[in-house]
C-alpha positions as CSV (number, residue, x, y, z in Angstrom):
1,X,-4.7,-15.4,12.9
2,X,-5.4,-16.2,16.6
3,X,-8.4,-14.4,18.4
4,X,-5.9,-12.9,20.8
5,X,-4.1,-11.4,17.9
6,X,-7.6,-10.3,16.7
7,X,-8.5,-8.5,19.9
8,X,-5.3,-6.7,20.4
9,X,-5.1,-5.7,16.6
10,X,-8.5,-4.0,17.2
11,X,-7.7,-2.4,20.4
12,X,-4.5,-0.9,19.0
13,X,-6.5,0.5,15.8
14,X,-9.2,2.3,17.8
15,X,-6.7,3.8,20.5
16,X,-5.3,5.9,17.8
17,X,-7.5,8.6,16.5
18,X,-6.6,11.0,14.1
19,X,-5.5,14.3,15.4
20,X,-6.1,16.2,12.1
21,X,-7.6,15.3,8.9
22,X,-5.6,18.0,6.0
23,X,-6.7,17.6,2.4
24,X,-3.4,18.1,0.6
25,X,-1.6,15.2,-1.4
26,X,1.6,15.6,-3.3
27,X,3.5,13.0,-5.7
28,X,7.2,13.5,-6.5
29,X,9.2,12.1,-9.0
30,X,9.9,9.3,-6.6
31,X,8.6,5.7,-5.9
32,X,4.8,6.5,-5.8
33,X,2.3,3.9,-6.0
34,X,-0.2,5.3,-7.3
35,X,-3.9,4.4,-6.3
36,X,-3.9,0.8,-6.6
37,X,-4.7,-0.6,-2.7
38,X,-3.0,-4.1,-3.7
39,X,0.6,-2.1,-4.0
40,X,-0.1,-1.5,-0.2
41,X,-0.1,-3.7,3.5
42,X,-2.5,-0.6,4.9
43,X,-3.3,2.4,4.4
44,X,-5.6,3.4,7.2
45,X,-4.0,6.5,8.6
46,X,-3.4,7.1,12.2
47,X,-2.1,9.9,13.9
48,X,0.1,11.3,16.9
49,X,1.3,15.5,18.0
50,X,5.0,15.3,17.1
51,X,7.4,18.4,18.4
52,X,7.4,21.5,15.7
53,X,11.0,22.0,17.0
54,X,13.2,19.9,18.9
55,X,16.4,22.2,19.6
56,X,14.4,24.6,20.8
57,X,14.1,24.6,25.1
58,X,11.8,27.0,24.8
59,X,9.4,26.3,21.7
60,X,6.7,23.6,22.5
61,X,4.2,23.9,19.8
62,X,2.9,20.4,18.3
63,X,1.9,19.4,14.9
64,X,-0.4,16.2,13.9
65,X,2.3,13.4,12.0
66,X,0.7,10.9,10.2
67,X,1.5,7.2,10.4
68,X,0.7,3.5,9.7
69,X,0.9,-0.1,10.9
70,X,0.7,-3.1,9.8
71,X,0.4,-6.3,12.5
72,X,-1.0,-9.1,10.6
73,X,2.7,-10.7,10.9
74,X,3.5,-9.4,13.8
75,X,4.4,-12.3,16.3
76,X,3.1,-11.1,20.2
77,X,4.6,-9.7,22.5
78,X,8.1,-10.3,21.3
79,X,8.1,-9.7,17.6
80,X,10.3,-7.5,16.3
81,X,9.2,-3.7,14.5
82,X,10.4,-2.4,11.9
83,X,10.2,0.9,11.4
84,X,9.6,1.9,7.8
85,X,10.9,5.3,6.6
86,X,9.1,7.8,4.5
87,X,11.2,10.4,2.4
88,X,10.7,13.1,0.0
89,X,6.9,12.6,-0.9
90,X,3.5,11.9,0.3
91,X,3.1,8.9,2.5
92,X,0.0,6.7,1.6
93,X,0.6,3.6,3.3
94,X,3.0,0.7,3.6
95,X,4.3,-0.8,0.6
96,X,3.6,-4.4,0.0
97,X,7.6,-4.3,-1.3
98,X,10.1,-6.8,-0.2
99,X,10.3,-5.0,3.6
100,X,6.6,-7.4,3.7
101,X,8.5,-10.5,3.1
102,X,11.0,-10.1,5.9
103,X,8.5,-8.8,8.1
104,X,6.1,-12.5,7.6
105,X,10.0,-13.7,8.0
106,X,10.4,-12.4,11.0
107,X,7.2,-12.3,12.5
108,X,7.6,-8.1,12.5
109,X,5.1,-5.4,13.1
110,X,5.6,-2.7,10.7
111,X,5.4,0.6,10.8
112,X,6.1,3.8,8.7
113,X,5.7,7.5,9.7
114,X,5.6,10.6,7.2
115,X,8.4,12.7,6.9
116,X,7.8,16.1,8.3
117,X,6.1,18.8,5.9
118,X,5.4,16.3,3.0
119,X,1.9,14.5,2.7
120,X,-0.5,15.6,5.3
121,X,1.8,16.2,7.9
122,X,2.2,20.0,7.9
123,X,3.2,22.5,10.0
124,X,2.0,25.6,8.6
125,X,-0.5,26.4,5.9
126,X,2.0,27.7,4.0
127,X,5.8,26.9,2.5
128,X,7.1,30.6,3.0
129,X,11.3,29.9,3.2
130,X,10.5,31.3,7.1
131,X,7.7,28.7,7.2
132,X,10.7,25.7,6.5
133,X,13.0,26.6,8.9
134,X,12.3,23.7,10.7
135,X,12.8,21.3,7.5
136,X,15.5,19.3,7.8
137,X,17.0,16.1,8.1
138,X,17.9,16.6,11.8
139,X,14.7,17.2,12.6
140,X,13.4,14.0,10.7
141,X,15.7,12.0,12.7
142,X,14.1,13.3,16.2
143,X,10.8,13.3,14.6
144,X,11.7,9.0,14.0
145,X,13.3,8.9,17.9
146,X,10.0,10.6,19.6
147,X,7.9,7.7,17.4
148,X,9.9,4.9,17.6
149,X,9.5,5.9,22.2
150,X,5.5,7.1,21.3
151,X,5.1,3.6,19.5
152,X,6.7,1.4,22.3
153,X,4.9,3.0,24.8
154,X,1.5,2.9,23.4
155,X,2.7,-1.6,22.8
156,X,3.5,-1.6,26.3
157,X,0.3,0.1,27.2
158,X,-1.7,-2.8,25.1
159,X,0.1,-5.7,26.2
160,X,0.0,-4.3,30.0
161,X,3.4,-4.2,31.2
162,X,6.3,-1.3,31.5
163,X,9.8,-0.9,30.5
164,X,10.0,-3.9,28.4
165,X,11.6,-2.6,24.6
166,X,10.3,-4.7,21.7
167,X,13.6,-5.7,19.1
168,X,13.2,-2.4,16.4
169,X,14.9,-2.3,13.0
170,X,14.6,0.6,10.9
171,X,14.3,0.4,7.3
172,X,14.8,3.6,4.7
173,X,15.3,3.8,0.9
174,X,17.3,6.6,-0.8
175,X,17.0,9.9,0.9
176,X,14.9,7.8,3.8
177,X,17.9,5.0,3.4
178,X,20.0,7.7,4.5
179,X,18.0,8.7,7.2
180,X,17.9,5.0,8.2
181,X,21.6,5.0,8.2
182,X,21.8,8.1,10.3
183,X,19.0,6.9,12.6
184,X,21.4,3.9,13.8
185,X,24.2,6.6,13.5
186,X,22.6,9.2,15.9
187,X,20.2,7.0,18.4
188,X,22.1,3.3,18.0
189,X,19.9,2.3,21.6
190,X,16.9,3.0,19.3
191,X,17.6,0.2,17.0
192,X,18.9,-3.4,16.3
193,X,20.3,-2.2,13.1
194,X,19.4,-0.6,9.9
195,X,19.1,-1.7,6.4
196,X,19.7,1.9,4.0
197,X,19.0,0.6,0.6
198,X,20.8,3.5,-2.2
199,X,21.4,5.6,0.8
200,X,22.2,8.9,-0.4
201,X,24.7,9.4,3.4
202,X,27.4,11.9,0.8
203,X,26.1,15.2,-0.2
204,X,27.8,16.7,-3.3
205,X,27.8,20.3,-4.6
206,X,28.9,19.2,-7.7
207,X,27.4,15.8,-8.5
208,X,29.0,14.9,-12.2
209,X,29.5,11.1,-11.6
210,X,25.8,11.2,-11.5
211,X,25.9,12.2,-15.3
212,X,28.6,10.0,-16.0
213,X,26.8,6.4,-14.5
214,X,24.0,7.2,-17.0
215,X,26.7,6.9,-20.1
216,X,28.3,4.2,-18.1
217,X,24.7,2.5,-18.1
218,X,23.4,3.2,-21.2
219,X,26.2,1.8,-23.2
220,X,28.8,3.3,-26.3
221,X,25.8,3.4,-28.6
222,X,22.8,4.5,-26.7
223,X,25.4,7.1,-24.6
224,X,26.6,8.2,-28.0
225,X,23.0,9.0,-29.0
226,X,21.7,10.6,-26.5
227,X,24.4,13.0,-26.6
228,X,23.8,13.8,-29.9
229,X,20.1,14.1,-29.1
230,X,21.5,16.8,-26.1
231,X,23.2,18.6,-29.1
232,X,20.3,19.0,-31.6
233,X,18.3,20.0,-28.7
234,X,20.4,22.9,-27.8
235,X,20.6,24.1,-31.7
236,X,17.1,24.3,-32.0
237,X,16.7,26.2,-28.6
238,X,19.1,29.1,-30.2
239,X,17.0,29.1,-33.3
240,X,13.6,28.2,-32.3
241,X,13.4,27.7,-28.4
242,X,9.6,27.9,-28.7
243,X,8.9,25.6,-31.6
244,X,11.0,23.1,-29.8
245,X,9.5,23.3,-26.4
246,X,6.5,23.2,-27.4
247,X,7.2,19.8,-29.4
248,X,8.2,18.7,-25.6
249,X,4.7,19.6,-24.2
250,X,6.9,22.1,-22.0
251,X,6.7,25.7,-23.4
252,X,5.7,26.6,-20.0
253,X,9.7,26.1,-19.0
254,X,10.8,29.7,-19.8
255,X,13.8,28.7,-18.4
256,X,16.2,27.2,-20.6
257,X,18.0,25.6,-17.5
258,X,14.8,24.1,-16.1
259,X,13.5,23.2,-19.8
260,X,17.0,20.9,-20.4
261,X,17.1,19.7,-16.9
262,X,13.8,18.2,-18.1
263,X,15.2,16.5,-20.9
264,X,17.9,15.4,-18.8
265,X,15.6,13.8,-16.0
266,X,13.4,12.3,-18.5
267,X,16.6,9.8,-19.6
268,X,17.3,9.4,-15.7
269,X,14.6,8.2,-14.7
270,X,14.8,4.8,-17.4
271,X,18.0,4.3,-16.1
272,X,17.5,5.0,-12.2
273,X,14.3,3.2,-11.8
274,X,15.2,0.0,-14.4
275,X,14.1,0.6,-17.9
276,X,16.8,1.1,-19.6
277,X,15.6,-0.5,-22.5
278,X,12.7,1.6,-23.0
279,X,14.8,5.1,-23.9
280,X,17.8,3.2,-25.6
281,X,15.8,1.1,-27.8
282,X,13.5,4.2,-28.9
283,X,16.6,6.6,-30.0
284,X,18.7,3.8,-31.3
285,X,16.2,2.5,-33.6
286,X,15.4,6.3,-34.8
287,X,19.4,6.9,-35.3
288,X,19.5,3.7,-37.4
289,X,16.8,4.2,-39.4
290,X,17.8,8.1,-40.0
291,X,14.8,9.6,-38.4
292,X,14.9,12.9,-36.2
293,X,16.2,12.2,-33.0
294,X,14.5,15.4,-31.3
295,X,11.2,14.1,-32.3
296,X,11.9,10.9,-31.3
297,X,13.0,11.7,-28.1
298,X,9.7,14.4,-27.6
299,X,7.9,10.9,-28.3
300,X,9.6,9.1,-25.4
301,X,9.3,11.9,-23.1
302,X,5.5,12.4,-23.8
303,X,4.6,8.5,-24.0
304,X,6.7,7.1,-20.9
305,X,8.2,10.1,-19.0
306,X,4.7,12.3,-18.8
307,X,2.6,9.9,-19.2
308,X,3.1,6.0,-18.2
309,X,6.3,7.1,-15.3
310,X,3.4,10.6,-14.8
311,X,6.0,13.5,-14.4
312,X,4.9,16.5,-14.2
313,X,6.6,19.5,-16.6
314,X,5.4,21.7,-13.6
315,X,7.7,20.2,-11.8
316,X,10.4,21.6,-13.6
317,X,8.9,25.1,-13.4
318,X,10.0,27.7,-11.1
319,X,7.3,29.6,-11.1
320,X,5.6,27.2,-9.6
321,X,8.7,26.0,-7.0
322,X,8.3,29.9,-5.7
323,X,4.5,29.0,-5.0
324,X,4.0,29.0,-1.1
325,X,0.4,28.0,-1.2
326,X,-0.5,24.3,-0.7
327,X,-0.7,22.4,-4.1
328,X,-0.4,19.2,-5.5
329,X,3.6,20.5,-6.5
330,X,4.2,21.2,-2.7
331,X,6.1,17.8,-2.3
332,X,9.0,19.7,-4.9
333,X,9.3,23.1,-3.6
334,X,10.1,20.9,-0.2
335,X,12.5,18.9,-1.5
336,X,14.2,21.7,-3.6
337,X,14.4,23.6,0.0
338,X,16.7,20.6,1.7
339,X,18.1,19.8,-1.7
340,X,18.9,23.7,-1.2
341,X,19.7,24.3,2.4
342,X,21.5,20.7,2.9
343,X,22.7,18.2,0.9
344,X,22.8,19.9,-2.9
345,X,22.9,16.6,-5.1
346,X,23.5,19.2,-8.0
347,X,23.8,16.5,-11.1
348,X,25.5,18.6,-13.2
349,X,27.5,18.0,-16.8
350,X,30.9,16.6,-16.4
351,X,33.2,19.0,-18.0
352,X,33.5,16.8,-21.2
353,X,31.4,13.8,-22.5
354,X,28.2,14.7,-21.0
355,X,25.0,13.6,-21.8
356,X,23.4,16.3,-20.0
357,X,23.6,20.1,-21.5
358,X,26.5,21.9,-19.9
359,X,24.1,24.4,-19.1
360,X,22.9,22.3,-16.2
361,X,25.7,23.6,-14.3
362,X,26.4,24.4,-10.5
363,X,25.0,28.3,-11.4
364,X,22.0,27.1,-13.1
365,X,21.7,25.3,-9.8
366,X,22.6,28.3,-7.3
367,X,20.7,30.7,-9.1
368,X,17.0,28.5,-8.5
369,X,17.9,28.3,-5.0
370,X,18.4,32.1,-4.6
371,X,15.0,32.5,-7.4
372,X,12.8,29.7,-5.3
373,X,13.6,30.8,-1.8
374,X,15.2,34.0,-1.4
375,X,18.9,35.7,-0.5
376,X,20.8,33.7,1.7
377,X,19.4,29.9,0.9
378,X,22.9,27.8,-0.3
379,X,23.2,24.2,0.4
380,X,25.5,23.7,3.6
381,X,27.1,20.4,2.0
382,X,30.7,20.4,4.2
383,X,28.1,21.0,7.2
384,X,26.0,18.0,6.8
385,X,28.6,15.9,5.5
386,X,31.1,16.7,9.4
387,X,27.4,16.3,10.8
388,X,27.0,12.5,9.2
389,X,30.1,11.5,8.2
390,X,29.4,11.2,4.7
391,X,30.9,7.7,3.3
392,X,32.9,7.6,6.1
393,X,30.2,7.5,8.8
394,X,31.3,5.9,11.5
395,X,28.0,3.8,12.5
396,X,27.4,0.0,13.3
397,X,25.0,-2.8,12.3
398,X,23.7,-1.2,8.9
399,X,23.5,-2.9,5.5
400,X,24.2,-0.5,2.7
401,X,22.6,-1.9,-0.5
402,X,23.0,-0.8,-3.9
403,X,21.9,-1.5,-7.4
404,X,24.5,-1.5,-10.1
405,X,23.3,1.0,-12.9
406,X,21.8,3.4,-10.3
407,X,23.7,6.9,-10.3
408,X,22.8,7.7,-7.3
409,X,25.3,4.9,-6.0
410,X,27.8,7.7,-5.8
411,X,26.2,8.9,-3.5
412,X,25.8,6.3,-1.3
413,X,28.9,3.8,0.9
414,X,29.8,1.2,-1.7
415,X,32.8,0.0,0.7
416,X,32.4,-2.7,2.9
417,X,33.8,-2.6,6.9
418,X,32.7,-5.8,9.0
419,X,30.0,-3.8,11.0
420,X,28.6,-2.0,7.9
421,X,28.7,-4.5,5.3
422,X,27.8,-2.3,1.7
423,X,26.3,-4.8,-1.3
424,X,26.5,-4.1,-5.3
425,X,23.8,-5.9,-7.0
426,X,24.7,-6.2,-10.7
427,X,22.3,-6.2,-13.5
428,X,21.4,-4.6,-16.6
429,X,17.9,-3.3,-15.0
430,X,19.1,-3.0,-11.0
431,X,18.8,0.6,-9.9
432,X,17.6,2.6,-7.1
433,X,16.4,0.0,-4.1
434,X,16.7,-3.5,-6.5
435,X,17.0,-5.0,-3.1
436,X,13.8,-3.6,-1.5
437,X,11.9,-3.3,-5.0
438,X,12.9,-5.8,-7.7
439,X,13.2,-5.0,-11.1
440,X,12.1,-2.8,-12.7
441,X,12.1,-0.2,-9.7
442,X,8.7,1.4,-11.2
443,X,6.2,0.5,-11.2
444,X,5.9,-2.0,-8.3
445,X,6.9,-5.5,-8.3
446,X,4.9,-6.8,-5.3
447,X,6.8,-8.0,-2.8
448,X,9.8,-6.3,-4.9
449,X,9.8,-9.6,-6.9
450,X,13.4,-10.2,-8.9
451,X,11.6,-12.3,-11.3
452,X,12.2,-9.7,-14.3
453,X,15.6,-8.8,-13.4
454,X,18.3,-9.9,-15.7
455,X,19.9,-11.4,-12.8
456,X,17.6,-12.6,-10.3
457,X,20.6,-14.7,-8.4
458,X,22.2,-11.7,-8.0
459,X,19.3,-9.9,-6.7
460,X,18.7,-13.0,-4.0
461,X,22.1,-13.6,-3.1
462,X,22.6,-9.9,-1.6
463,X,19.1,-10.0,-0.1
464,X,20.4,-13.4,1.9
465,X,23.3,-11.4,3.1
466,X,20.6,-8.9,3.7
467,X,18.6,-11.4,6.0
468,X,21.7,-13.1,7.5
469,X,22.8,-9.4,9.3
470,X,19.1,-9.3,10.3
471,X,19.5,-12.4,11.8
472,X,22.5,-12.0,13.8
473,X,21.7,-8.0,14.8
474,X,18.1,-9.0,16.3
475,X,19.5,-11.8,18.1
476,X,22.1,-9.8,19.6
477,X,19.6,-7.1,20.7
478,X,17.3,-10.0,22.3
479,X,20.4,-11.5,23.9
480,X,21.5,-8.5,25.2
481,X,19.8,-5.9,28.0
482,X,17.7,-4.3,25.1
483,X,14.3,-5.2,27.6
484,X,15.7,-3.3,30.3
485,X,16.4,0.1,29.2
């Protein structure tokens, strides 16, 4: 690294103090990393006052956002920055996923800013419903538009000159891939382009193709098997609900809906984050050899699901979603308030052949957003989805990735128009955000290595495609007036 890169990386690190220092973490059942510093570029924490509301002509009250950056690629003054979105959890840093190889590639600062409300970057000392009003997507995407300006400003500021815009590409994955996709939608003079990787752009009331990709993935036999394990399940909760949560390590799930929506996460997850094996292999070889299924699966979900993938039953609790104080399961009360308020997601049981327990329905759904949060709370899903577009957004210059046996896919645009080219990457293990993670999808790959996925060509063709769009999109920016705006 030069000295000049030395001395401006310096000066850029100690012209952003923190303006707040709050204690709380949280850990969703997303992509964490865990504690592990290699997994991460950075994560020295740095700070800006973000606007509480941004609708609001009247209501000018701040709140500290937390950010990072990372400039060891980052090629002065011209490079390009890519703007890394957070979603539904705490943000601890940037990833060293495969967002690090394309920024050495393209000689990219990168930089990632916490989503509103999640992490350390709270509003209130308290998640009252009145104290989330101002959680919501729309807000993120201002939140993004006031940094990505903030940021620019502070470079220009370094580098001593005025008006000049650095090339910016924004990248997001799942909820934050659809925020990516909706950043380029709603501020396209913001950004070069935008890759959304399993971009969840469609919300869904009744989300039973979610359900029905886990048989698709899991095969006749293992499909057919975890069925029957759904069934047993169920029998023993009408005779015994207690003997048979407890064998779960979940008798705290007085709920029956929240107890099976356990279950049913707890095969998910092998599926959505590419381990597929490790559930199929443990209830077929227990139906083969005649052994109880229930206790095999209790096994699986106490091994892997609580302990190696470190889901919390709590999680599933509402007694604990209706906690307003700040805890370490404030990250799924949030989440459970947007899942509630805007975009629903609700994977319930397909009418016939589910894997899930028809008790997970759309009421089981309704009636924990009216429990958690109060009268009145419903998921405005036609709303969002005129607000967006839904698959039929009607954006430019974003790459929509997907991975082949992730159900969240349906979720996501998985047609192709010239302008927003949308890529299936097919494996046995490809789930959520192959393209930006490798295989499996937890825990990390660094660099999202495809080494372990059972077809890495597949993995590296789409992220060539990936880099050729890139390409083109920044080149376009730098060729056009984007240094005069």
């Amino acid at each position: 690294m030069t000295t000049m890169k030395l001395v401006f990386i310096s000066l850029l690190l100690l012209s952003t103090a923190p303006y707040a220092a709050l204690a709380l973490r949280t850990q969703l059942h997303s992509l964490s990393e865990g504690s592990n510093s290699k997994n991460y570029l950075t994560t020295q924490e740095l700070w800006f006052n973000q606007t509480l509301d941004h609708f609001s002509p009247f209501d000018h009250h701040k709140f500290p956002q937390r950010y990072y950056e990372f400039l060891d690629y980052f090629r002065i003054p011209d490079g390009p920055i890519f703007l890394e979105i957070c979603g539904e959890s705490s943000c601890n840093g940037i990833v060293n996923d495969y967002i690090s190889v394309l920024a050495k590639k393209f000689g990219a600062a990168v930089v990632s800013l916490e989503h509103r409300y999640y992490g350390r970057s709270l509003p209130f000392k308290s998640t009252t419903t009145e104290n989330l009003r101002f959680l919501s997507s729309k807000q993120a995407l201002f939140d993004l538009a006031v940094f990505r300006q903030y940021y620019q400003e502070s470079l220009n500021l370094k580098l001593n000159r005025t008006s000049v815009e650095n090339p910016w590409f924004v990248f997001g994955g799942s909820y934050a891939g659809a925020l990516s996709a909706w950043f380029r939608l709603k501020f396209p003079h913001l950004t070069c382009g935008s890759l959304a990787s399993s971009a969840v752009v469609l919300a869904i009331h009744n989300f039973t193709e979610f359900d029905q990709q886990i048989g698709e993935s899991a095969g006749a036999e293992c499909k057919a098997t975890l069925q029957e394990t759904t069934q047993l399940v169920e029998e023993r909760l009408a005779s015994n609900k207690q003997a048979v949560k407890t064998l779960f390590d979940a008798a705290e799930l007085e709920i029956d809906g929240d107890f099976l929506y356990f279950l049913a996460d707890a095969a998910v997850i092998a599926f959505q984050y590419g381990n597929p094996d490790i559930v199929c292999s443990t209830l077929v070889k227990a139906k083969n050899n005649g052994d109880d299924l229930v206790e095999a699966y209790a096994k699986y979900v106490k091994v892997y699901y609580l302990g190696t993938f470190g889901s919390s039953v709590q999680t599933y609790n509402q007694k604990y979603l209706k906690d307003t104080s700040l805890n370490k399961h404030t990250g799924d009360r949030l989440w459970w308030f947007q899942v509630c308020t805007e975009v629903a997601y609700f994977q319930v049981a397909p009418s016939n052949d589910s894997i899930r327990s028809s008790k997970v329905d759309a009421r089981y759904h309704l009636d924990l957003c009216k429990n958690v949060f109060g009268e009145g709370i419903y998921p405005e899903v036609d709303v969002t989805n005129i607000y967006y577009g839904g698959t039929n957004i009607s954006g430019s210059k974003i790459v929509f990735a997907n991975g082949s046996q992730d159900p969240w896919r349906h979720a996501s645009k998985q047609t192709s128009s010239p302008d927003m080219p949308s890529f299936l990457i097919s494996c046995h293990n490809c789930g959520h955000c192959t393209d930006i993670r490798g295989c499996p999808q937890t825990p990390l790959s660094l660099e999202g290595n495809a080494r372990n996925c059972s077809s890495p060509e597949a993995v590296e063709k789409v992220r060539h495609q990936i880099i050729e769009k890139m390409d083109l999109w920044l080149s376009e920016c730098r060729a056009g007036s984007w240094s005069s705006m």
